[in-house]
C-alpha positions, 0 to 999 in steps of 0.5 A, a space after each residue: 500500500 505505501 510504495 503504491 502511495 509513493 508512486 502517486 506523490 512522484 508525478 505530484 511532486 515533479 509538477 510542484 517542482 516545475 511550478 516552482 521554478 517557473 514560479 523563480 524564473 521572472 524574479 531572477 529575471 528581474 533582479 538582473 535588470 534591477 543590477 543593471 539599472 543602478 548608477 555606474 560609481 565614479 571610478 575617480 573619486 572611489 579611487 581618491 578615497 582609496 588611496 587616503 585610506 588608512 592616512 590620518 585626517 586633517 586636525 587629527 595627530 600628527 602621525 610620528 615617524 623615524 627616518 634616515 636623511 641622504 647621510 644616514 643621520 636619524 631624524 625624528 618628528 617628536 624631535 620637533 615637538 612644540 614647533 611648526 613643521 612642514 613636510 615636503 613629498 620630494 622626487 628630485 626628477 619630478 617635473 613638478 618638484 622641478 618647476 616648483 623649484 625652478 624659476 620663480 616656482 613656489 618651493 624656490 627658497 621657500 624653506 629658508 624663507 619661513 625658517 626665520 620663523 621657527 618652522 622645520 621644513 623636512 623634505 621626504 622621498 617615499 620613491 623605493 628601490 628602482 624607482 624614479 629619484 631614489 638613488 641618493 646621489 641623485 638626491 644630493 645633486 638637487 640639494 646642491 644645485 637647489 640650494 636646499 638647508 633642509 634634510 632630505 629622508 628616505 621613506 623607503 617603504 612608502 609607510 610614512 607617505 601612507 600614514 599621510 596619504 602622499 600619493 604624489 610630489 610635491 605633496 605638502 603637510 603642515 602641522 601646527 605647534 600642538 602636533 595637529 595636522 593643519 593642512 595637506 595638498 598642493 603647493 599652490 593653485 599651478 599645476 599647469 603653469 597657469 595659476 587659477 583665476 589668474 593669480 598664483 596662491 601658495 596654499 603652505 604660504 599661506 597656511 603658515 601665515 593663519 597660524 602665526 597669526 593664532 588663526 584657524 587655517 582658511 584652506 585647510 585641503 588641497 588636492 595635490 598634483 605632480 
């Protein structure tokens, strides 16, 4: 009696399977036009909030760090501690960093110039092994030719320019007395040797310029270029 029962079920079931998925098929259906209909991302942007991934943010802590400069001399941030310091992302063959000290370019002499008021400048090449500006001796030979009075360190993991979100040079960070990351980004408002609006605007300049004066930093992010 039980295996005629069983017998009966089977072309039952084989009806309430079929139904099933006949039943599944239009919704599958529509749940592909659905993924097909949502806006594309804007792959530009999703890349920029990639690259600051991990990397502190503006008024947050400085992060600290310990490097070497181009004579093997260690060099610490909290060396600096209660002193306004800026930090230079720096590639001696970037044809940014080039202009940019070259002619009437914004890091021409700017070191010197802002060192009369206490401010530390430290110059980072976070460039690795292989890679375009590392080698020392290419190094030196734009300190000589620029004139440079600042170190030049060696980041040869890239770990300090991650912890500051540098992704190209030159890329400028200044921190505040307190330790607190005032500004990053651009030099200034040339990236193609044509200021915006017509008049140049060097961003660390004028950074510099609010805190001296005991004022809340007006620009306090700039995308960089080089």
């Amino acid at each position: 009696m039980k295996k005629r029962m069983w017998v009966a079920l089977v072309p039952l079931l084989a009806l309430a399977t079929a139904s099933t998925t006949f039943a599944l098929s239009p919704r599958a259906g529509q749940e592909k036009e659905q993924k097909e209909e949502r806006p594309k991302t804007d792959e530009k942007a999703d890349k920029e909030k990639s690259d600051k991934k991990g990397a502190v943010e503006v008024g947050a802590r400085a992060p600290d760090f310990t490097l070497k400069d181009l004579d093997g001399k260690t060099v610490k941030l909290a060396d600096f501690k209660g002193k306004t310091v800026v930090l230079e992302w720096f590639n001696p063959d970037c044809p940014a960093v080039v202009k940019s000290y070259g002619g009437g370019g914004s890091l021409k002499g700017m070191a010197s110039k802002v060192a009369a008021d206490g401010v530390v400048w430290l110059a980072i090449n976070s460039g690795g092994p292989g890679k375009q500006g590392y080698e020392v001796e290419a190094n030196k030979k734009k300190v000589e030719a620029w004139k440079l009075a600042n170190p030049i360190l060696r980041d040869e993991t890239g770990e300090v320019g991650k912890a500051y979100g540098a992704k190209s040079t030159p890329t400028m960070v200044v921190i505040d007395s307190k330790g607190m990351v005032a500004y990053r980004g651009a030099i200034d408002n040339n990236p193609q040797g044509e200021p915006e609006g017509g008049k140049l605007v060097n961003y660390v300049e004028n950074a510099l310029a609010d805190l001296k004066a005991g004022k809340p930093v007006a620009v306090k992010e700039t995308k960089s270029y080089g």
